[in-house]
N, C-alpha and C positions, 0 to 999 in steps of 0.2 A: 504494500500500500504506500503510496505516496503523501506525505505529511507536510503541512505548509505551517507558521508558528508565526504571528505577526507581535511585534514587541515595538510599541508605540509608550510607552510611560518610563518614568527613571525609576519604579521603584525597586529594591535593592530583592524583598521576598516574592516579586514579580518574575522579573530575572530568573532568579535561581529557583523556583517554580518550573520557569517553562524550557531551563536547560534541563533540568530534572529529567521533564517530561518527556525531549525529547533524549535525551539518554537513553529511555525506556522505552522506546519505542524503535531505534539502531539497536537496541540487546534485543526486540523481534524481530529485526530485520527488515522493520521498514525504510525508504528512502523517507529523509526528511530535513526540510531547509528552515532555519530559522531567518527572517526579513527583519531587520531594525530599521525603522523609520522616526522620525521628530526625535522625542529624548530618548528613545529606547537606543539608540549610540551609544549612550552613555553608560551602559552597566557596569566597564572597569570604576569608573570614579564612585559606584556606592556598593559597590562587593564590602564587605563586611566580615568581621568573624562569624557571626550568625549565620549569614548569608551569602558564602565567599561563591558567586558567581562565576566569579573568573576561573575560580578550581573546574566547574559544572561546563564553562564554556570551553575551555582545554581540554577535558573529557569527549565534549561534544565533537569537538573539530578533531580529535584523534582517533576517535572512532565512525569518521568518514562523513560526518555531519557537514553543513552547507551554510552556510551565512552572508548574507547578503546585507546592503544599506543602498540605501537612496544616493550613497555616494557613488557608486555605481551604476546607479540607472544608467546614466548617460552612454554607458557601453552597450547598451541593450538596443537603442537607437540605431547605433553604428552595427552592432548583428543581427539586429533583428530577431535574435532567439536567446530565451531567455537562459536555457542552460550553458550559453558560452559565457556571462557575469562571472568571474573569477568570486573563487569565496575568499575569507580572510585568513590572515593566518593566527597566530595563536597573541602578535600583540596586539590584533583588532583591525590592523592595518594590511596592504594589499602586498 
C-alpha cells in the first residue's frame, strides 16, 4: 500500500506521532512519503527529549522512507512527475 503523511504544524508530539507512524507502517512494508509543508519544516528545531523526532525521522529515512517539502516542489514543475523530487537526507536538507 502506498502511504502519503502530510505535516503542516510545528508541533514537537505531532512530528514524532507521524514518524512513529510511518515507521510502522515501512516494518509492513508499505511505501510511504512523509510531505512537510508551512511549519511542518520545522521538526528538527522542536524535537525534544520527550519527543526526539529527529531520532523517528533518521529511522524513517533509513528504513527507505521519503520526505518531501515544498522546497522542492519546484523540481516537480521541471519533471513533471512526482517520484523524481529527490527526498532529504538525514540533516533535512537535499
Amino acid at each position: 500500500m502506498k502511504i502519503g503523511i502530510i505535516i503542516s504544524d510545528n508541533d514537537a508530539e505531532k512530528y514524532w506521532n507521524a514518524f512513529r507512524f510511518g515507521n510502522f507502517c515501512l516494518g509492513e512494508k508499505h511505501l510511504v512519503n512523509i510531505f512537510l509543508m508551512e511549519k511542518g519544516v520545522e521538526y528538527q528545531k522542536t524535537s525534544n527529549e520527550k519527543f526526539n523526532s529527529i531520532n523517528e525521522a533518521e529511522t524513517f529515512l533509513s528504513q527507505g522512507g521519503k520526505n518531501t517539502s515544498m522546497r522542492n516542489m519546484h523540481k516537480i514543475k521541471k519533471t513533471k512527475r512526482f517520484r523524481d523530487v529527490p527526498a532529504f537526507n538525514n540533516e533535512g536538507r537535499l
